[in-house]
Each structure stands twice: as C-alpha cells, then as structure tokens.
C-alpha positions in Angstrom: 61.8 81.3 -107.6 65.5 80.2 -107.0 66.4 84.1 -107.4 63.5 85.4 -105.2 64.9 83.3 -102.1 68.1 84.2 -103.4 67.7 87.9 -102.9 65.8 87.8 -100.0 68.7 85.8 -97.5 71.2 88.9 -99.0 68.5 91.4 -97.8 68.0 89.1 -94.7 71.6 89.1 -94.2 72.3 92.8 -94.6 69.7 93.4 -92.0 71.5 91.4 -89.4 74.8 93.4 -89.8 72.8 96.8 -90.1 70.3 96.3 -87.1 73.3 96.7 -84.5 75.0 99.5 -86.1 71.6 101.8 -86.4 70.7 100.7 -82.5 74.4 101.5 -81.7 73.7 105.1 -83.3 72.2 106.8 -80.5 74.1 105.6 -77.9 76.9 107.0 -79.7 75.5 110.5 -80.0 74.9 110.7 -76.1 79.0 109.6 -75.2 80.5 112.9 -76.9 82.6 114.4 -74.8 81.7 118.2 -73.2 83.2 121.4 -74.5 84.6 124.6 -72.2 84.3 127.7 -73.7 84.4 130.0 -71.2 83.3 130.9 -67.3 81.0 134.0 -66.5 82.2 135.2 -64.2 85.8 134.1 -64.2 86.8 135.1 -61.1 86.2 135.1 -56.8 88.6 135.7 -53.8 90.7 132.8 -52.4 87.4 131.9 -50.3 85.6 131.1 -52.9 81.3 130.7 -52.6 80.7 132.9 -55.9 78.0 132.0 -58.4 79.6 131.3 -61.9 78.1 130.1 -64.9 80.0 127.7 -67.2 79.4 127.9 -71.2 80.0 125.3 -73.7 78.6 121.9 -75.5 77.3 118.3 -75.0 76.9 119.2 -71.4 74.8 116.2 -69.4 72.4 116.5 -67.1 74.3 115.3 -63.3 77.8 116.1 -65.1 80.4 117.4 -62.1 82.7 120.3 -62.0 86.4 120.9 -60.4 88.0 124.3 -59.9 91.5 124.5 -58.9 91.0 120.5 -58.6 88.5 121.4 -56.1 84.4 120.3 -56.4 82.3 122.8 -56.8 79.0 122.9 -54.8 75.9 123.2 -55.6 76.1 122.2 -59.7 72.9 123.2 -61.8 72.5 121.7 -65.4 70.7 124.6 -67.3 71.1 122.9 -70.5 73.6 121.1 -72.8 75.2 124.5 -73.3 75.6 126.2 -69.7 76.0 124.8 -65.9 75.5 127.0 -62.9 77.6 126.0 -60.1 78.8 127.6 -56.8 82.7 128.0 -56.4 84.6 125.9 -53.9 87.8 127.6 -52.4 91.0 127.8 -53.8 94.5 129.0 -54.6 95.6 132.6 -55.5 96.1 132.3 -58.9 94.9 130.6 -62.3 92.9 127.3 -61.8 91.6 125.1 -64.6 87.8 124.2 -64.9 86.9 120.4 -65.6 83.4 119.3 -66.4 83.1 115.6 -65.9 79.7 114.3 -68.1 78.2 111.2 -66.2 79.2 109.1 -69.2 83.1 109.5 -67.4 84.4 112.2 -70.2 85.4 115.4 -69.2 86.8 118.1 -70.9 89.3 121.1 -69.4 89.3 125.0 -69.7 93.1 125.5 -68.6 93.4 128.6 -66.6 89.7 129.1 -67.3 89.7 130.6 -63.8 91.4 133.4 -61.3 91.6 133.2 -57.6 91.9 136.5 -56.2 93.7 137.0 -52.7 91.0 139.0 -50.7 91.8 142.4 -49.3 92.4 143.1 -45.6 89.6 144.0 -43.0 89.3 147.7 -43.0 87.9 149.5 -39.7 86.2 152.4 -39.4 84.4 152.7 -35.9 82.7 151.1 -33.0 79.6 151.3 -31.7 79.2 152.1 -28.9 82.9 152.2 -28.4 83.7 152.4 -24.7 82.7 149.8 -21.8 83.7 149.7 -17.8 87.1 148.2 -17.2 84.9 144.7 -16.5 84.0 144.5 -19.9 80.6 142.2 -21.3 78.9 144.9 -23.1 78.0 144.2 -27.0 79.1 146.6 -29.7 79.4 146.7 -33.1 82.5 146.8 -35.3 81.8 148.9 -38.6 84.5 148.5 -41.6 85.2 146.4 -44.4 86.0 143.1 -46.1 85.2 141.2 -43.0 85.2 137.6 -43.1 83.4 134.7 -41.5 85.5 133.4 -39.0 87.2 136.6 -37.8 88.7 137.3 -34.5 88.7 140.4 -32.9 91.1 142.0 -29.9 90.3 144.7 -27.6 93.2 146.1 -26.4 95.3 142.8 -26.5 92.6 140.2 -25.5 90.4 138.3 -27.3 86.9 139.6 -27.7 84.2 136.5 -27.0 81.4 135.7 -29.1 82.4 137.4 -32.4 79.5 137.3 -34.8 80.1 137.8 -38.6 77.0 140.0 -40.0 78.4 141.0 -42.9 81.0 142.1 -44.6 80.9 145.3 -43.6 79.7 144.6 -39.7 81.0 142.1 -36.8 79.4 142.4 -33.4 81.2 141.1 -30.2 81.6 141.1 -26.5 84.1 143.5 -25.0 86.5 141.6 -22.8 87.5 143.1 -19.5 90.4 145.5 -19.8 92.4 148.3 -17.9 91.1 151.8 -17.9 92.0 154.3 -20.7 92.0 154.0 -24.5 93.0 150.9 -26.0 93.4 149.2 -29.8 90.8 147.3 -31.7 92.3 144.9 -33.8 90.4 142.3 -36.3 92.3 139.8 -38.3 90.3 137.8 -41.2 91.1 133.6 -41.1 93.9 133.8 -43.8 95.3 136.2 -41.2 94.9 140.0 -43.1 94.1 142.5 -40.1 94.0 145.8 -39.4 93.9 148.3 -36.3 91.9 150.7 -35.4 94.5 152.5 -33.1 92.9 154.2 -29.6 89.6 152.9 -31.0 87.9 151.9 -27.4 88.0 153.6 -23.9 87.2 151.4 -20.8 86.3 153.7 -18.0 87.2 153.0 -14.1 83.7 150.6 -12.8 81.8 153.1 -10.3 82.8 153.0 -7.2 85.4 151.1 -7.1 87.2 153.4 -5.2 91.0 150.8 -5.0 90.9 150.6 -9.4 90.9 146.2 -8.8 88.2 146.3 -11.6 85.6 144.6 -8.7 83.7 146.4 -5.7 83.9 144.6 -2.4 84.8 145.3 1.4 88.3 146.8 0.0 86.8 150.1 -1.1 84.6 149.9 2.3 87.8 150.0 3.6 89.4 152.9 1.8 86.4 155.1 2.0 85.7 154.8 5.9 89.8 155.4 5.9 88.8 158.7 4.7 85.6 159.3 6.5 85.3 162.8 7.6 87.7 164.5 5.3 86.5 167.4 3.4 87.8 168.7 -0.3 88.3 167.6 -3.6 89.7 164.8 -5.4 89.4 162.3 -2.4 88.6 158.8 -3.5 86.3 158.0 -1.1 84.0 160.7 -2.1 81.9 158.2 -4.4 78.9 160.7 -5.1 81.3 163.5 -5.4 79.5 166.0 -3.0 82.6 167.2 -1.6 82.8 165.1 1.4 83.3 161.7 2.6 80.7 160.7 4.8 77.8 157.8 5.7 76.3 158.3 2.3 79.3 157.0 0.3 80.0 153.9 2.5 76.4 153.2 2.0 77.0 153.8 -1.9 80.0 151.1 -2.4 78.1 148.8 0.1 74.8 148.6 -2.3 77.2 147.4 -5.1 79.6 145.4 -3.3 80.0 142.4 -6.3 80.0 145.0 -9.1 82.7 143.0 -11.2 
C-alpha cells in the first residue's frame, strides 16, 4: 500500500509539470513567424493601385502588409499560404515586402518588389478640336497613359473641368483663346507631358465684326461706319451678301452679348 501511494504522487506530480507544457503547445504553434516567398505580380508604376498576390507560410488571418514602407490597401487573407492586397504608391525602384502576422512577427522579402516610373501622356487627337475664340465647349482628348489628376492647356491656358476617363481619354472645357491654331498640352501629376502641336483652331465668334472676342454696340458701330459700301471683304458685311446694309446692323444687334 506504501508503494501504491508512492507511485501515484510521482504520476501526480509529473502531471502538474506536463499539464502546462501540453496547454502551452498550441499557443506555440500559432506564434510562428510568416514566410515571403515571392509576389505575383512583382511589379506597378510609381502610382501604384495594382492587385498583387503575396505567396508564402504561417500567414494569419488580419496580418498587415508594407511596400516600399508604405501600407498596402485593401489586404485579403486567402489562406495561410497567399494574401491579396492592393499596392500603395511608391518609389521608382526596388521596395521590400513586409507581412506583419497579428501575433507582432513579420517577415521581409527584400527587393521582393519594382516600382516602375510611368510613361508620359501620349496625344493623338481632339474631338471636336476647334471652338470660337470664347471658348466653353467640351471635347475630348484621345491618347495615352493619362493619369488621374492631369491638367490640360489649350494654347497656354488652363483648360477647366478636366475629367480623367481613362487612360486613354480626358474630356475638358476649352478656355477662351485667340483666333488661329494653337497647342494642346497635357502633363500627368508627376509632371510627364506631351504636346500635341497646332492641335486646336479657335475661330473668330460671328459677328463680331472689331475681333474683341465679345459682340456689343462696338461692332454696331463699325458696321453702320460702313453702311452703304458695296464689295468684298468689308467687315461690316456680317451675312456676306456683298453689301453693308440694314440687314447686318440688325444681325450684330440680335447677338449683342455673344461672349
């Protein structure tokens, strides 16, 4: 009997060191750290908002990602072998990956990434791509490697309410300009642009016979100064019939405001 009790306080005893370690088991399977292996794909321009896919091990569910030392958005947890996440912008150049586990350990894929400089905008044409000299007509801008939060020129001003479509389209407001053919410029926010040389006409606004870009009691003035005369070429023959008479001061006077 002295031996039964005897054993059974060793067996007691070995229990009470062995319970903690085999509870302490699990928790220490879940604190491995995360493995990189490699990023699909493994590159995106400087402006990042790409879709990449990050492959490797012991990856938790709510684990964080930094590109560049950048977060990325928008981190899915697939499973404990691949994350989806969206990439943040960056640096041209190589940029390490770093998956942080919730548990605090993180593990890094140095160089795992490449930030590409983006091209510059190409253009090709414009549509429609002439306006009157006061401007406020919308066309479209057709080209390339456009960028949200472009800025566009019509020969030498700035074009108002620029709207990115795409890549391949902007659409804006021609500003007012002088008469003749004139340069269309757009020039992406890291400041790439390109020219699309004589690629806009503004034409003179009808009837204004003085060229001020607005009609008003000055080309009244100019055309009754001519009243009468007969030929060709005269300014004050608004409806072109050969002649200046009561028909074109009636003309201009029906659009005085035209600006």
């Amino acid at each position: 009997m002295r031996y039964t009790i005897y054993f059974f306080c060793i067996a007691l005893i070995g229990l009470w060191f062995a319970v903690p370690t085999l509870l302490a088991a699990p928790s220490a399977a879940q604190s491995v750290a995360p493995t990189l292996i490699r990023v699909e794909p493994d590159n995106d321009i400087t402006t990042g908002g790409a879709t990449v896919q990050i492959i490797g091990e012991n990856f938790q569910d709510g684990a964080t990602v930094t590109i560049g030392g950048n977060a990325a958005s928008n981190v899915i947890f697939v499973s404990p072998t691949g994350l989806i996440v969206e990439v943040p912008a960056g640096t041209a150049g190589s940029a390490d990956v770093v998956v942080t586990n919730p548990d605090g350990k993180p593990d890094t894929l140095a160089g795992g990434f490449t930030y590409i400089e983006p091209p510059p905008p190409t253009l090709t044409r414009v549509e429609p791509n002439n306006d009157v000299v006061t401007g406020g007509q919308t066309i479209k801008i057709i080209g390339g490697n456009f960028q949200d939060g472009a800025t566009v020129t019509i020969g030498g001003n700035a074009a108002p309410n620029v709207i990115f479509v795409s890549p391949t389209e902007l659409s804006v407001e021609a500003p007012p300009g002088t008469a003749g053919n004139v340069d269309i410029v757009v020039t992406n926010p890291n400041g790439k642009s390109d020219t699309l040389a004589d690629g806009f006409t503004y034409t003179p606004l009808s009837y204004d016979v003085t060229g001020d870009g607005v009609v008003n009691i000055l080309d009244l003035v100019r055309v009754a100064s001519q009243f009468g005369q007969v030929g060709a070429g005269l300014s004050g023959d608004v409806n072109g019939d050969g002649m200046v008479n009561l028909l074109d001061l009636v003309a201009v006077a029906n659009r005085f405001s035209l600006q």
